[in-house]
ZADO-262065 format. One record per residue: x, z, y negated of N, C-alpha, C, O in turn. Coordinates in steps of 0.1 Angstrom, whole numbers. Each point is the difference from the previous one (the first is absolute). Layout:
<atoms>
+-------+-------+-------+-------+-------+-------+-------+-------+-------+-------+-------+-------+
:    nX :    nZ :    nY :   caX :   caZ :   caY :    cX :    cZ :    cY :    oX :    oZ :    oY :
+-------+-------+-------+-------+-------+-------+-------+-------+-------+-------+-------+-------+
:     X :     Z :     Y :     X :     Z :     Y :     X :     Z :     Y :     X :     Z :     Y :
...
+-------+-------+-------+-------+-------+-------+-------+-------+-------+-------+-------+-------+
</atoms>
This chain:
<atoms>
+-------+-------+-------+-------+-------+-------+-------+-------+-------+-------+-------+-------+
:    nX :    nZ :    nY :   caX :   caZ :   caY :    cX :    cZ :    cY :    oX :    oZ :    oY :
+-------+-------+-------+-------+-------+-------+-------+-------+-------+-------+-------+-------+
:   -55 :  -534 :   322 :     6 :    11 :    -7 :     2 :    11 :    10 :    -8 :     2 :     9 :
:    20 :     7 :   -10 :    -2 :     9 :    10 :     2 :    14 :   -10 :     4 :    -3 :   -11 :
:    -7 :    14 :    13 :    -1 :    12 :    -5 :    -1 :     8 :     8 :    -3 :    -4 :    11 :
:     5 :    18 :   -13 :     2 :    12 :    12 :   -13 :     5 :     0 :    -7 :     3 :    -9 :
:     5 :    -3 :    22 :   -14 :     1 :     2 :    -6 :    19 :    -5 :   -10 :     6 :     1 :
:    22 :    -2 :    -4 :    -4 :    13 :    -6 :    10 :    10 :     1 :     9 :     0 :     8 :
:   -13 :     9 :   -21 :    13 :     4 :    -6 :    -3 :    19 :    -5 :    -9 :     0 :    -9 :
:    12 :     9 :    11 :    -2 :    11 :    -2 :    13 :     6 :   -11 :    12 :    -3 :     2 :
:   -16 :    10 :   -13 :     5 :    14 :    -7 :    -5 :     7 :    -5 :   -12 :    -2 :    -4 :
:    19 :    16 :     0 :    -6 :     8 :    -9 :    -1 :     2 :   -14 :     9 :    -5 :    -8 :
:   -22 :    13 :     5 :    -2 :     1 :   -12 :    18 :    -1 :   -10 :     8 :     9 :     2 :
:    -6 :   -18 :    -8 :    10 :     1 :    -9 :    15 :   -10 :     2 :     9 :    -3 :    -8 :
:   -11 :     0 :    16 :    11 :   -12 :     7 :    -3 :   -11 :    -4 :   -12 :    -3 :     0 :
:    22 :    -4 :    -5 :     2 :   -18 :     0 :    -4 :    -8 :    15 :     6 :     2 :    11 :
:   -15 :    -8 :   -14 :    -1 :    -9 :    14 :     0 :   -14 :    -6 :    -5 :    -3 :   -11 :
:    13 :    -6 :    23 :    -1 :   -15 :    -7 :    -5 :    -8 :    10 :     4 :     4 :    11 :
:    -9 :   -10 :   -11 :   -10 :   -12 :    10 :     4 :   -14 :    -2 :     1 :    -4 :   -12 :
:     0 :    -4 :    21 :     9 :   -12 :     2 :   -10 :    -8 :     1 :    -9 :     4 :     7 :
:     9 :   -14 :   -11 :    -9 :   -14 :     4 :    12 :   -13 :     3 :     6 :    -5 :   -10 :
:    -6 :     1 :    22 :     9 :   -11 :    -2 :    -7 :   -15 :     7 :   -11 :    -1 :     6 :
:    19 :    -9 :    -9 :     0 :   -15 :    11 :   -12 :    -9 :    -8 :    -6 :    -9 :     4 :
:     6 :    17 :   -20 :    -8 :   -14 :    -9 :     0 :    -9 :     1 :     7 :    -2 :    10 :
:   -13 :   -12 :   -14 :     2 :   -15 :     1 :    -7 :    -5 :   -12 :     3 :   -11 :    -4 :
:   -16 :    21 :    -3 :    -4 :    -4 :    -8 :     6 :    -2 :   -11 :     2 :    12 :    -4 :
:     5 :   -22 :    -6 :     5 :     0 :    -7 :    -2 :    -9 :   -14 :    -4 :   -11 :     1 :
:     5 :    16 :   -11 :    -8 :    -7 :   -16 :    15 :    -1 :    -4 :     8 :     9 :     1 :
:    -5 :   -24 :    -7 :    15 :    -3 :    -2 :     6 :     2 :    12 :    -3 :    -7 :    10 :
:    12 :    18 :    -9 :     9 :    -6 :    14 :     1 :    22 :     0 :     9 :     7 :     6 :
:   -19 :    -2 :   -13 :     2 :    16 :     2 :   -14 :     5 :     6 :   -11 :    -4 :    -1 :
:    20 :    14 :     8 :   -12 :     9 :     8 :    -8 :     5 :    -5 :     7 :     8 :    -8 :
:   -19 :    -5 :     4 :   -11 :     8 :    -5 :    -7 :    13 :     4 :   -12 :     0 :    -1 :
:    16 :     7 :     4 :    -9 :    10 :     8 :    -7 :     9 :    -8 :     5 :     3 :   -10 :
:   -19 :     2 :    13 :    -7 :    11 :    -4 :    -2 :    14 :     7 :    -3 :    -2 :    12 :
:     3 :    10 :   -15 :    -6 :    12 :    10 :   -12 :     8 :    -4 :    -4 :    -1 :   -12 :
:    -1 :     6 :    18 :   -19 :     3 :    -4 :     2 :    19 :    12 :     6 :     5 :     9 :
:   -15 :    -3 :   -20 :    -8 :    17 :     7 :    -8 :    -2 :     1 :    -6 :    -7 :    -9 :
:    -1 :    13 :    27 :   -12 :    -2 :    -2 :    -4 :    19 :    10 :     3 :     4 :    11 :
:    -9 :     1 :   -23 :    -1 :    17 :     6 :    -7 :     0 :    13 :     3 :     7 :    10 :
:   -18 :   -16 :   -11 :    -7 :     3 :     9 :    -6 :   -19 :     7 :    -3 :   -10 :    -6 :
:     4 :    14 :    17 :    -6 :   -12 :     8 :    -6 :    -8 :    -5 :    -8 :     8 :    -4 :
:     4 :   -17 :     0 :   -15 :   -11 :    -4 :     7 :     3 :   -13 :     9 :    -8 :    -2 :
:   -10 :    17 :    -6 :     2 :    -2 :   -11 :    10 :   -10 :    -9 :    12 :     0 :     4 :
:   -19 :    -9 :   -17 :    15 :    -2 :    -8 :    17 :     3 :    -2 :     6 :     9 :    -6 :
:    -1 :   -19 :    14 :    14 :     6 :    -5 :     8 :    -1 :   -13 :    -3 :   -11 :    -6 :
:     8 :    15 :     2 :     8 :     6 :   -12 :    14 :    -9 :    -5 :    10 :     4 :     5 :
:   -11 :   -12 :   -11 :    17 :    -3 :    -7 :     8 :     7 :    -2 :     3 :     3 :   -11 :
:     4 :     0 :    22 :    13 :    11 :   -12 :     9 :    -7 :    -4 :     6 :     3 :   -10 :
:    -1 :   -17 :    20 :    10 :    -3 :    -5 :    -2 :   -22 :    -2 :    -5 :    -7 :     9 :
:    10 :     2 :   -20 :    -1 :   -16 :     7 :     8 :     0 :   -10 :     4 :     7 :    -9 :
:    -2 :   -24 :    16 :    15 :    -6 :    -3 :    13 :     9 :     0 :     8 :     4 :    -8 :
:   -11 :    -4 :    21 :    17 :    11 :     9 :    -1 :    13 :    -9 :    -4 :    10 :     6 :
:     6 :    -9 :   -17 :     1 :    12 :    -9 :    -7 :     4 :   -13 :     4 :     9 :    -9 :
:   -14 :   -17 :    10 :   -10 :     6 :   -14 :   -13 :     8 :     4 :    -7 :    -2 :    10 :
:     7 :    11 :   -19 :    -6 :    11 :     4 :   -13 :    -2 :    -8 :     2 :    -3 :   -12 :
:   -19 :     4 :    15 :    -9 :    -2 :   -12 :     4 :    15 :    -8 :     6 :    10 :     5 :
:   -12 :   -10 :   -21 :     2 :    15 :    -6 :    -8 :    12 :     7 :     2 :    12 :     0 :
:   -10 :   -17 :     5 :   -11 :    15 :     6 :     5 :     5 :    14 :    -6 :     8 :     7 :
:    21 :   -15 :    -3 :     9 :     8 :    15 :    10 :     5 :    -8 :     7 :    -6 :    -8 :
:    -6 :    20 :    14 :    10 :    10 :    -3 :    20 :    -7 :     5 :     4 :    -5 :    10 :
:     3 :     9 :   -21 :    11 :    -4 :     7 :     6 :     2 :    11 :    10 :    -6 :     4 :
:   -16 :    14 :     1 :     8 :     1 :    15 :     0 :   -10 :    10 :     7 :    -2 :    10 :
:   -17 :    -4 :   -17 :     1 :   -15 :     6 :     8 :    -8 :     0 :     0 :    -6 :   -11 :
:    10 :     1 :    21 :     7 :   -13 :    -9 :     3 :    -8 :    14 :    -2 :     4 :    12 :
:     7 :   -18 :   -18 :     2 :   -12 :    12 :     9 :    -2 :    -7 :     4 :     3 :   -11 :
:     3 :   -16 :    24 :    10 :    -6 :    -2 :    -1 :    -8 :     9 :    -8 :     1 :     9 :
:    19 :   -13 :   -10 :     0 :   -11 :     8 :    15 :    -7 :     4 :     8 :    -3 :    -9 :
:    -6 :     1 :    19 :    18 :    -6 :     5 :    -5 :    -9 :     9 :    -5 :     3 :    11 :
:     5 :   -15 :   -16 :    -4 :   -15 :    14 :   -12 :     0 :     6 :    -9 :     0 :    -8 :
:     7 :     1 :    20 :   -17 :     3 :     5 :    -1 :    12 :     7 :    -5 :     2 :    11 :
:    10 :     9 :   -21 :    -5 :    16 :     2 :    -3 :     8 :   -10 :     9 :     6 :    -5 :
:   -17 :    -5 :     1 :   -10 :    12 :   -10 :     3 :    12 :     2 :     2 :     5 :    11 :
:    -2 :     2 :   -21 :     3 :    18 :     5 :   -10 :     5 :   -12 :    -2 :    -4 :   -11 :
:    -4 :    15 :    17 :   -14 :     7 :    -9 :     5 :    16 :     3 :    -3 :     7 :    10 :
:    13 :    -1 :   -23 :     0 :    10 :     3 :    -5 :    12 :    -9 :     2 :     2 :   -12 :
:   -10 :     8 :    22 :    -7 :    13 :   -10 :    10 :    12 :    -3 :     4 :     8 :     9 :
:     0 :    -8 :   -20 :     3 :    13 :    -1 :    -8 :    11 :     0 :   -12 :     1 :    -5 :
:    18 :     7 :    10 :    -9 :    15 :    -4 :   -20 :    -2 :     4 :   -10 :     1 :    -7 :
:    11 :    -4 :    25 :   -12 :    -1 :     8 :    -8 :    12 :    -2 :     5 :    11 :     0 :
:   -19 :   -14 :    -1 :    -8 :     6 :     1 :   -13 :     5 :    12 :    -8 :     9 :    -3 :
+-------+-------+-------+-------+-------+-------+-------+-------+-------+-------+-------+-------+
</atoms>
């Protein structure tokens, strides 16, 4: 998988973060999840699985999406 190894904005900006070059695949579709994790060692967090489902306890600003073997995880309105 390749992803940008890091990515900067300000308070209040849309930022979107790319995951591409999947292979894992259930049927013949890409699957991707994305995870927070605030602090090192710590639990990471579901915000997003199956390309674009969100669990109820993440705020909408969360959202995914998915085009062939590229994932996009974008925040609106960063904090």
């Amino acid at each position: 998988l390749s992803q940008p190894s890091s990515l900067s904005a300000k308070v209040g900006e849309t930022i979107k973060i790319t995951c591409s070059g999947g292979n894992g695949n259930y049927g013949c579709i890409n699957l991707y999840g994305w995870y927070q994790q605030k602090v090192p060692g710590s639990a990471p967090v579901t915000v997003i699985y199956w390309n674009d489902e969100r669990p109820s306890n993440i705020p909408s600003r969360f959202s995914g999406s998915q085009s062939g073997s590229t994932a996009t995880l974008t925040i609106t309105g960063v904090q």
